[in-house]
Structures are given as C-alpha cells and as structure tokens.
VOBA-1610 file (N, C-alpha, C; in pm, whole numbers, padded with zeros to 5 digits, always signed):
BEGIN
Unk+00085-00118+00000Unk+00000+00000+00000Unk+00090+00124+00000Unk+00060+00240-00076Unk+00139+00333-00107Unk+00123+00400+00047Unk+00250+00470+00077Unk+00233+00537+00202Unk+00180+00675+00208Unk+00138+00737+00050Unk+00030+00862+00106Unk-00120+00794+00095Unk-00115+00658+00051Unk-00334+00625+00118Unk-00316+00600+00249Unk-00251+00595+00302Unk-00245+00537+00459Unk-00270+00653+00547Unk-00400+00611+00627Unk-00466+00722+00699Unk-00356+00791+00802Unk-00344+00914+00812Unk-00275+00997+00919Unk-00119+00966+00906Unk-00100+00921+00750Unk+00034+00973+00705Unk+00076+01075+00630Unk+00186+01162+00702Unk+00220+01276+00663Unk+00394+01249+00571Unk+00375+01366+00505Unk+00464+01342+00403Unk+00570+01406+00450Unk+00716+01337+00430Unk+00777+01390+00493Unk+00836+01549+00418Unk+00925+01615+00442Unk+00929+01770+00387Unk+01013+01753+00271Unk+01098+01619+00278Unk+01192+01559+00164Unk+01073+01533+00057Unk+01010+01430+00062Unk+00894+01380-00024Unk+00813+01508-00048Unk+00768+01606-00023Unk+00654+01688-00048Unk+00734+01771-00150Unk+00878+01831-00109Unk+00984+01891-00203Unk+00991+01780-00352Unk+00992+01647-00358Unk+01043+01596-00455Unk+00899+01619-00513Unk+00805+01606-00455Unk+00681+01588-00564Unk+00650+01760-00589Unk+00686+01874-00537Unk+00677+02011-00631Unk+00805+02027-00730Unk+00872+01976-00681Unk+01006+01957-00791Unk+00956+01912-00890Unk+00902+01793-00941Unk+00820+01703-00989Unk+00754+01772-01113Unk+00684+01855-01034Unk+00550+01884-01053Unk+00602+02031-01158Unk+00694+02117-01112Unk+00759+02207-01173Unk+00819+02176-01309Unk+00899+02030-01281Unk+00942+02011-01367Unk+00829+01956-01532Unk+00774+01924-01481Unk+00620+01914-01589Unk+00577+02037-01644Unk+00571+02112-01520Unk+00525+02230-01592Unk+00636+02311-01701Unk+00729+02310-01658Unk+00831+02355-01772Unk+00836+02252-01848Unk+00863+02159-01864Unk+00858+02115-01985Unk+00676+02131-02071Unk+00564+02129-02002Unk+00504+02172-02092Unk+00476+02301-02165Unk+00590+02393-02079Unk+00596+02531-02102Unk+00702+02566-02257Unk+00768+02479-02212Unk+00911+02452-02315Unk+00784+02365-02509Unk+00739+02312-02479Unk+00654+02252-02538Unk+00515+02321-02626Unk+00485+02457-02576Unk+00422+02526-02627Unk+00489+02599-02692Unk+00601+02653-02633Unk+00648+02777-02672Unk+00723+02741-02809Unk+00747+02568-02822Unk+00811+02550-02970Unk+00734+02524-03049Unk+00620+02485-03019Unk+00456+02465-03088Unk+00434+02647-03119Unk+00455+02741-03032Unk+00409+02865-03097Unk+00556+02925-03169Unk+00636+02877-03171Unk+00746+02945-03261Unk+00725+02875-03382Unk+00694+02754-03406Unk+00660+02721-03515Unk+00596+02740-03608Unk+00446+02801-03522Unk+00365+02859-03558Unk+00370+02976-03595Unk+00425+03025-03554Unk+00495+03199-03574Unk+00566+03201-03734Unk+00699+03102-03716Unk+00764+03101-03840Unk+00704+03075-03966Unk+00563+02982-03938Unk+00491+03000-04055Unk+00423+03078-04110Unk+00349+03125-03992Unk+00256+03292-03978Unk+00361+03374-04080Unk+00511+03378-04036Unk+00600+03493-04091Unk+00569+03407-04253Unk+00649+03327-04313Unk+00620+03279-04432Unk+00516+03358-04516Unk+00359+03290-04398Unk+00268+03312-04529Unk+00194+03482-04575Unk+00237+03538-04435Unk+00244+03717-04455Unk+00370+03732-04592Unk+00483+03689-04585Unk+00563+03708-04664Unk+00536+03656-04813Unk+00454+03533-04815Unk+00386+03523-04964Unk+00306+03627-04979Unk+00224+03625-04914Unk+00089+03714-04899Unk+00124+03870-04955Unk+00225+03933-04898Unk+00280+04033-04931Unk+00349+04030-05074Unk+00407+03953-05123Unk+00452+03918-05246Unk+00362+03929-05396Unk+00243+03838-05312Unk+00108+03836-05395Unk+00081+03997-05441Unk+00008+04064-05308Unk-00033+04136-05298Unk+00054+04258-05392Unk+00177+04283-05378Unk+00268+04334-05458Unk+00206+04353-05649Unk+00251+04224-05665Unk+00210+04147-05782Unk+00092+04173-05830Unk-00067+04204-05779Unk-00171+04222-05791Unk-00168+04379-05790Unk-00109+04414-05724Unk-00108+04587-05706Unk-00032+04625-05857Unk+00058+04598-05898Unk+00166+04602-06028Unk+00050+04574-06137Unk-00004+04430-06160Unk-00109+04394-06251Unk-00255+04506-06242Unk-00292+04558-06147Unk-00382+04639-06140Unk-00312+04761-06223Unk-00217+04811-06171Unk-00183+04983-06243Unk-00135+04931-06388Unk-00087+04828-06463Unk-00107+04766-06574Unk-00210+04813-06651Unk-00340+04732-06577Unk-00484+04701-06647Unk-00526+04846-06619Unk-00459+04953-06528Unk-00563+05091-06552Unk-00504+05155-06638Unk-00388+05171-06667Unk-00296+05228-06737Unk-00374+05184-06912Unk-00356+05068-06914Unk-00393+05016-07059Unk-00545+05075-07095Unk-00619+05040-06994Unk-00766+05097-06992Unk-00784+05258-07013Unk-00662+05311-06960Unk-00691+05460-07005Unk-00625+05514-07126Unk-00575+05452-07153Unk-00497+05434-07311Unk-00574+05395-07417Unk-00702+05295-07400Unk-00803+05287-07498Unk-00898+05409-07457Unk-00927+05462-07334Unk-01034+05528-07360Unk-00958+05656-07481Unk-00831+05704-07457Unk-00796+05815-07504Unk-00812+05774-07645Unk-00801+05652-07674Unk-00817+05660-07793Unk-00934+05665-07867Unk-01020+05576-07776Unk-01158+05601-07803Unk-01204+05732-07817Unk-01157+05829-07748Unk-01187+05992-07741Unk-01178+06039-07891Unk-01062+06007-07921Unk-00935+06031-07997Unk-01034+06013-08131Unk-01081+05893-08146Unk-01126+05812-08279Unk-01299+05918-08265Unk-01353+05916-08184Unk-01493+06008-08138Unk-01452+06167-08208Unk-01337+06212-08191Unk-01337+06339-08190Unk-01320+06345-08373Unk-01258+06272-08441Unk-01204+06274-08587Unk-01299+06177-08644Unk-01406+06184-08635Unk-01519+06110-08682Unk-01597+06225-08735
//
C-alpha cells in the first residue's frame, strides 16, 4: 500500500519537495513545449504574410497595368470620337 493512502500519514518535507520539484518540472517542460509549438507557428505565420505580401505586390503592379492600358483605350476612343 502506497504510504500517502495510509490514513494519518504525513509526508515527509523531503517527499513533499520531490513531488513540487516534480510537478515544476512538468510544468516547464510543458511550457518549453508550447512555446516550440508557438514558434513554429509563428515562423509560418512569418512565411505566409511574406507570400501574402509578395502576392499582394504582384496584384497591385497587374492592377496599375490594367488601368494604365484601360486609359490608353479610352484616349483613344476619345481620340477616334473626336475625328469622326
């Protein structure tokens, strides 16, 4: 029988120290354990902002493209309206 079920046994100050030691030590390691679960997470976060931004670049460039060209037919459209 384990000696903490045993009625009106007290733990000694050695044993109560090893089991918060114990107990600390769990907790850092599950502390250690998140924190590489959220750096991981982070480094990907950074990645996909960094595509994302890339994209976004790229779409911004293709947009002043397509207005640029678009105002280049209207002028001409003007252009062809006015010499008609």
């Amino acid at each position: 029988m384990a000696k903490d079920r045993i009625p009106g046994y007290l733990m000694s100050e050695k044993e109560s120290e090893g089991l918060n030691l114990a107990a600390l030590e769990a907790r850092v390691d599950e502390l250690i354990r998140t924190m590489e679960q959220l750096s991981a997470e982070n480094e990907a976060l950074r990645a996909q902002q960094a595509a994302l931004t890339m994209e976004r670049a790229t779409l911004i460039e293709k947009t002043e493209l397509a207005r640029s060209r678009i105002e280049a037919m209207i002028m001409r459209l003007k252009s062809m309206e006015i010499h008609s």
